[in-house]
C-alpha positions as CSV (number, residue, x, y, z in Angstrom):
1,X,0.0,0.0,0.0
2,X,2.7,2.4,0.7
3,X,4.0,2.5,-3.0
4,X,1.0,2.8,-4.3
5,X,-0.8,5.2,-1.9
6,X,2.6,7.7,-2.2
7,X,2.4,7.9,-5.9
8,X,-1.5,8.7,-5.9
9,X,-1.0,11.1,-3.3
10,X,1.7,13.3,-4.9
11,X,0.3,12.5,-8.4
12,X,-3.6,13.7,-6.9
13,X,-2.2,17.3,-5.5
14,X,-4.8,19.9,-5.8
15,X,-3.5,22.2,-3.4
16,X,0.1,23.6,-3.0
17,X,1.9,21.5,-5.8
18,X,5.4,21.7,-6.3
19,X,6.9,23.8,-8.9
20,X,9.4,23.1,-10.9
21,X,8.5,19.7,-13.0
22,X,11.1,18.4,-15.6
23,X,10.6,19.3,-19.5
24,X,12.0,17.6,-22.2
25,X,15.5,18.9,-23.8
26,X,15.9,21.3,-20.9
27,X,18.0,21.2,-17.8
28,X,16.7,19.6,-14.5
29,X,15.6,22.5,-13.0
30,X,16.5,22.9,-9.0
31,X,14.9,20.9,-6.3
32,X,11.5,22.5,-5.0
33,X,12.2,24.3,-2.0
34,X,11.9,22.5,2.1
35,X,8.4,23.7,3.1
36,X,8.9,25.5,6.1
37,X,7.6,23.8,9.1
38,X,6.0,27.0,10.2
39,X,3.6,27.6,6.9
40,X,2.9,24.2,6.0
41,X,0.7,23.4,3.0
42,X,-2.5,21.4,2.9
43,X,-2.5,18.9,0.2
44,X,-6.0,17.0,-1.4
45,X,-6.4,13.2,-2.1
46,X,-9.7,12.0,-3.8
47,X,-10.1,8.9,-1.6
48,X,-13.2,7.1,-3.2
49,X,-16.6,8.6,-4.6
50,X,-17.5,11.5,-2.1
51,X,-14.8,11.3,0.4
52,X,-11.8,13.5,0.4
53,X,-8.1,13.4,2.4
54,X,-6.6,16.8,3.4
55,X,-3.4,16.1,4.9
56,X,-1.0,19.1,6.2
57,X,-3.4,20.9,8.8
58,X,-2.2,18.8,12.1
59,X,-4.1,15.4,11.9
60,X,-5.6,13.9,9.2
61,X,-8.9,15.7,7.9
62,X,-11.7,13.5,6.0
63,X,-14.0,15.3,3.5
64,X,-17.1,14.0,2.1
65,X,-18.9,16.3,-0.1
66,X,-21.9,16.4,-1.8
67,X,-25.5,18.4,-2.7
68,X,-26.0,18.2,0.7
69,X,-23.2,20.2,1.9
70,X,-19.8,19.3,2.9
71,X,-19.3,17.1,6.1
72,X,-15.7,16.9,8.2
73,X,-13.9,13.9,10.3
74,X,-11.8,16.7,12.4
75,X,-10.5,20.0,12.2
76,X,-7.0,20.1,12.6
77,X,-5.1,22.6,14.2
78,X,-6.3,26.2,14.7
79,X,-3.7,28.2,13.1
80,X,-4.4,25.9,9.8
81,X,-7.9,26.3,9.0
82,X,-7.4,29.3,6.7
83,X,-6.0,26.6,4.5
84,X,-8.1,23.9,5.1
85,X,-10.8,26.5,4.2
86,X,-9.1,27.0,1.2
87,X,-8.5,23.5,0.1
88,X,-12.5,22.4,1.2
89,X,-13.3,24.8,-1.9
90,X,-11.4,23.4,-4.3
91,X,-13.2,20.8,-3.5
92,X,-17.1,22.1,-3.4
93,X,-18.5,25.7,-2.7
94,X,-21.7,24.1,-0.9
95,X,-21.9,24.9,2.9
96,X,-20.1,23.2,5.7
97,X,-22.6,21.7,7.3
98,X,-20.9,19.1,10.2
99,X,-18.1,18.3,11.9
100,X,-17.3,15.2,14.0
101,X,-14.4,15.1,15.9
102,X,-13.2,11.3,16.6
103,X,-11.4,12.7,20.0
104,X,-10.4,15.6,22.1
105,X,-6.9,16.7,21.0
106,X,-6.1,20.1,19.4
107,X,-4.5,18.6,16.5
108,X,-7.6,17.4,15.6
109,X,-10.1,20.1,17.6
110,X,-8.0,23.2,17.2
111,X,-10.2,24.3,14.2
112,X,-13.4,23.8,14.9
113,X,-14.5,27.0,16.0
114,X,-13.2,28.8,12.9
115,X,-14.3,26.4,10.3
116,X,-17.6,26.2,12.1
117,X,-18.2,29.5,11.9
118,X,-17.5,29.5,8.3
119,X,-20.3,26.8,7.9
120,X,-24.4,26.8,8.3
121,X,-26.1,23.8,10.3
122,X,-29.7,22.9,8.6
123,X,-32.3,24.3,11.1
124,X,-35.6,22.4,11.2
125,X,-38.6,24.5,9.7
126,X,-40.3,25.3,13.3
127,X,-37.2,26.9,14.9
128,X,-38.3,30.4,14.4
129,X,-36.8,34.1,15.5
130,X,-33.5,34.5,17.6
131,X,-32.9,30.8,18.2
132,X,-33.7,30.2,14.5
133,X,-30.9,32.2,13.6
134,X,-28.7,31.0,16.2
135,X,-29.3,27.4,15.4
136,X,-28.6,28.1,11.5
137,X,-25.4,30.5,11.8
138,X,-22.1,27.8,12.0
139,X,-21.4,23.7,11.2
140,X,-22.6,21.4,13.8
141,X,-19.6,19.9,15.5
142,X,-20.5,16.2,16.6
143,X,-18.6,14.5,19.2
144,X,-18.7,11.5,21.8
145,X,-20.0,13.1,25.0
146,X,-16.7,12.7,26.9
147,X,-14.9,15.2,23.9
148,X,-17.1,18.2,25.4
149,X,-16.8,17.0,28.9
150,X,-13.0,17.5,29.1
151,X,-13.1,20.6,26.3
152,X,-15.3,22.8,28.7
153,X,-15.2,22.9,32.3
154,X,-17.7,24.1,35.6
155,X,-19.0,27.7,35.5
156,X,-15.9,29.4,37.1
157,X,-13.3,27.5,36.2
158,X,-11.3,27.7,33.0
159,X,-11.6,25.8,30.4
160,X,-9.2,24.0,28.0
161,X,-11.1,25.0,24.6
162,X,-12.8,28.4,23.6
163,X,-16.7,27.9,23.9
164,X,-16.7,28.2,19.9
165,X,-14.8,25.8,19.4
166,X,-17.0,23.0,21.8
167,X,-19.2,20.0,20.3
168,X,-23.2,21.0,19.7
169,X,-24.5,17.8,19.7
170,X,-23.2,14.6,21.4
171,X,-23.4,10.9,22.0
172,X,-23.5,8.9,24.7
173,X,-24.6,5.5,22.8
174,X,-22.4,3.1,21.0
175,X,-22.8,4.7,17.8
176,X,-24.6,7.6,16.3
177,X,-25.8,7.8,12.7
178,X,-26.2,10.2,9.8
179,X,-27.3,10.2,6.3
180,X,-26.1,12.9,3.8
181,X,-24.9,13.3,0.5
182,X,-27.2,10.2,-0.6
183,X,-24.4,8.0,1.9
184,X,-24.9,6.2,5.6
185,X,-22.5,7.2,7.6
186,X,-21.9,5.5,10.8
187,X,-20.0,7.2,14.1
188,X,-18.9,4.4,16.6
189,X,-17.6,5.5,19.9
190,X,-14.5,3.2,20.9
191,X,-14.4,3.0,24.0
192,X,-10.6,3.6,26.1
193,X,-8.8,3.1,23.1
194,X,-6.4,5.9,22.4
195,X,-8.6,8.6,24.7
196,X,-11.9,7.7,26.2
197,X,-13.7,9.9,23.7
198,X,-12.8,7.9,20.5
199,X,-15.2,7.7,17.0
200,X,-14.1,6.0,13.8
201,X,-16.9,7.0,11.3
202,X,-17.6,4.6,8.6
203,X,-19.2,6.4,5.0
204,X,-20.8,2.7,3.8
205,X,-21.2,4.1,0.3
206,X,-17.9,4.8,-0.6
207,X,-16.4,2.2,2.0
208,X,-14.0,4.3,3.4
209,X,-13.3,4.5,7.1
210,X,-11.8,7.2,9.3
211,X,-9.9,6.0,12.1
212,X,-8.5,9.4,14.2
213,X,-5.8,8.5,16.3
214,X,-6.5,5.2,17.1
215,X,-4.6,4.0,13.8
216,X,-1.5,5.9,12.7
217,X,1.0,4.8,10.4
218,X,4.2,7.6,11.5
219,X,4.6,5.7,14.8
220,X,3.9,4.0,17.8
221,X,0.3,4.9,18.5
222,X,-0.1,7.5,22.0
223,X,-2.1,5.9,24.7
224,X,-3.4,8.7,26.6
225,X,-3.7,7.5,30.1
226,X,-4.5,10.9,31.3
227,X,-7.9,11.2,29.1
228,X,-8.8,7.3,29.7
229,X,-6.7,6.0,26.9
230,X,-6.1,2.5,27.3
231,X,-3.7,-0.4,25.7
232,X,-5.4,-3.1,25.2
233,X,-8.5,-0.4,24.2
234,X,-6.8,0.3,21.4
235,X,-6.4,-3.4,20.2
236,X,-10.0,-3.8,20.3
237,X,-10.6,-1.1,18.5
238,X,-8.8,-2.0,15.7
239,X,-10.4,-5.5,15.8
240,X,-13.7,-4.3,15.3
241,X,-11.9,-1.8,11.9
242,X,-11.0,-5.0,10.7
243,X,-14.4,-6.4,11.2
244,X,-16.0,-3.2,9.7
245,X,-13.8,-3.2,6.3
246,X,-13.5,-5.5,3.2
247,X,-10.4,-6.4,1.8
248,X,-10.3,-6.6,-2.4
249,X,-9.4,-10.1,-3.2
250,X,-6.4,-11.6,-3.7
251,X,-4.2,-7.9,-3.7
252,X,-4.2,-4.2,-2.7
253,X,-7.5,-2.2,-2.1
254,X,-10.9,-2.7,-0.9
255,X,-12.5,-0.6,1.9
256,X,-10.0,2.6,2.3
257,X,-8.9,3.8,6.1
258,X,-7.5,7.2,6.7
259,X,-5.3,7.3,9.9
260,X,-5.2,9.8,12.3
261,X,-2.1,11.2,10.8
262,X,0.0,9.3,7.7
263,X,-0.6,7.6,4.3
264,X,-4.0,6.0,3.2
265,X,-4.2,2.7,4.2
266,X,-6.6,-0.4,3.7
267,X,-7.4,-3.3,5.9
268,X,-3.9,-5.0,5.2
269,X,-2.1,-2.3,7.2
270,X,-4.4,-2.5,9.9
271,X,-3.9,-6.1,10.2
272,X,0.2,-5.5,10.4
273,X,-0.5,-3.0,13.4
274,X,-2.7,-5.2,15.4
275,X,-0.8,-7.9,14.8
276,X,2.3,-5.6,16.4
277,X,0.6,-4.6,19.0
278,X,-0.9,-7.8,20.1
279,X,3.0,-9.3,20.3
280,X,4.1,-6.3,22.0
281,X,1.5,-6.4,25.0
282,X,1.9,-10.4,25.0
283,X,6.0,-9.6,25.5
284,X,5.4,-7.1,28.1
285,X,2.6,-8.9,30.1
286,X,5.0,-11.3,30.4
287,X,7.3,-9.3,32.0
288,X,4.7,-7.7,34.8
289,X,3.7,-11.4,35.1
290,X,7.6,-11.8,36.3
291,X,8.2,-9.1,38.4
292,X,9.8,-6.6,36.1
293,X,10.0,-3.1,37.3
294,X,8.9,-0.4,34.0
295,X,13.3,0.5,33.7
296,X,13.7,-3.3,33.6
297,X,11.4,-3.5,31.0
298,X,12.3,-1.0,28.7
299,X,16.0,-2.4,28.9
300,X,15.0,-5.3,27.5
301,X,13.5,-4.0,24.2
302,X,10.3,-5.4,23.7
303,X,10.0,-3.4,20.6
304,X,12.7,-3.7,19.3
305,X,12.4,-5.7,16.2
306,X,9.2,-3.0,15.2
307,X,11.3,0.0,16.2
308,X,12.8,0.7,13.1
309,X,9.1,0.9,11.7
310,X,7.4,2.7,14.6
311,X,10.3,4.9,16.7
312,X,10.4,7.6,14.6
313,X,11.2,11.1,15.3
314,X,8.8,12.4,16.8
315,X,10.6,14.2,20.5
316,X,7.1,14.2,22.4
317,X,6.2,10.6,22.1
318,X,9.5,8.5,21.9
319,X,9.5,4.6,22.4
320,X,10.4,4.5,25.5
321,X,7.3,6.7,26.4
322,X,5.1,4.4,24.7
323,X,6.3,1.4,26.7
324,X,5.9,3.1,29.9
325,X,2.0,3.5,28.7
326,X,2.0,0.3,27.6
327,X,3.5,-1.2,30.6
328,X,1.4,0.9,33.1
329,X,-1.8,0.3,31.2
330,X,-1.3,-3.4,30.9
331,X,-0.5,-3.0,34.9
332,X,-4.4,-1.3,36.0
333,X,-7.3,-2.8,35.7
334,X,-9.1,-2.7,32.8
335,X,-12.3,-0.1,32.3
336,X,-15.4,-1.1,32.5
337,X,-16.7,-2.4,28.9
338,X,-12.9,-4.3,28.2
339,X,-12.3,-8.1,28.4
């Protein structure tokens, strides 16, 4: 997938391409410039029918568009979402009409309140006067009940998010449902995977499913213990992607997953990360099971043979700070709801 993913990507650019191609019987012209971290660019990937990829803005952002509207998996970071703005037209001029956000971090929050200003929710016919208009005026951001929980706090107190910026409707079931642009679309809380607010949402009709942060491909995945996050959460959550896509027979393809941050991916690459994972927490259970203090047990490298894979750079989540999570997760008892 990575091969063939890369070339579609950088082949598929509709936003920020490079300059500089080569042309016959002239010189190779110089090499396109470093983007600089500070200004990055958002790039476009047609995924499948409706359903769009804008990578660039922080995490991965999902875009299906359609008659209805135009409908977001995430926001990505608030400083970006001039661009994303930008690249969402080049896409379709109709409205921004929702926003789901598969979990609490800014990288994925940071710009909801801009982009759902810049967006109108579909009001229902009898919401008349002042509340009519309030109602109408910005995107509806959609999020697993524990998302607004931790992103606005007690009158008094300060809260992490601006109040713009906070989830207007919420779920509290095992999955909520939509149906726009002609498509299903399914939103499945996962519960204590990589936060205790996680959603995947599934678009049946063009069989693509986004993940969030629960599957990444430019690392070890984060389990944030802090905000729930658990290990072995995460394993099941991937299980049940597995269960939810196809996989084309005998090669490449099928249903289409975008990560939380990387390449495109399909069922095969979720497969090689569950299968990592599961080894991993076998290893390290193990080692609890023995008596092995957390500095015992990252000197014995139980990720070793993935590390050149998944230990990238990446300064505020290094390997050994994923096998203290791993090791302290693996240590407390499971939530409610896990095996």
């Amino acid at each position: 997938m990575a091969g063939l993913f890369f070339t579609t990507l950088f082949g598929a650019l509709s936003v920020a391409a490079f300059p500089g191609a080569r042309q016959a019987a002239k010189p190779a012209p110089p090499a396109p410039p470093a983007i600089n971290p500070a200004a990055p660019e958002v790039r476009i990937l047609h995924v499948r029918g409706k359903v769009y990829m804008l990578v660039g803005a922080g995490g991965n952002i999902t875009v299906q568009a359609g008659d209805d509207g135009v409908l977001l998996v995430d926001a990505g970071l608030a400083p970006m979402s001039g661009k994303v703005l930008a690249a969402i037209k080049t896409i379709s001029d109709r409205p921004i009409r929702y926003i789901i956000n598969t979990h609490v971090h800014p990288d994925h929050t940071g710009g909801n309140e801009a982009i759902a200003k810049a967006g109108s929710t579909i009001a229902g016919g009898n919401v008349v006067g002042d509340i009519g208009a309030s109602a109408g005026n910005q995107a509806t951001i959609i999020a697993f009940q524990t998302v607004l929980d931790r992103m606005s706090a007690p009158t008094g107190q300060q809260a992490s998010a601006p109040e713009g910026a906070w989830p207007t409707d919420t779920y509290t079931t095992h999955e909520k449902k939509l149906y726009f642009n002609g498509e299903p679309i399914e939103i499945i809380h996962e519960p204590n995977a990589h936060t205790d607010g996680d959603s995947i949402v599934f678009f049946h009709k063009s069989d693509v499913i986004s993940t969030g942060d629960i599957f990444v491909t430019n690392g070890y995945p984060i389990i944030d213990l802090s905000r729930g996050g658990n290990y072995q959460g995460i394993i099941n959550a991937l299980n049940h992607i597995i269960a939810l896509s196809t996989p084309a027979a005998m090669q490449e393809g099928g249903t289409m997953i975008i990560p939380g941050h990387g390449r495109l991916c399909d069922q095969s690459d979720v497969v090689f990360d569950q299968e990592m994972l599961t080894i991993i927490r076998d290893r390290v259970q193990d080692m609890i099971r023995r008596g092995m203090t957390i500095e015992q047990v990252k000197a014995a490298q139980p990720t070793m043979d993935y590390d050149p894979r998944y230990a990238g750079n990446r300064p505020f989540w290094t390997k050994d700070m994923f096998i203290e999570a791993v090791y302290k997760s693996l240590s407390q008892k499971p939530p409610a709801g896990h095996p």
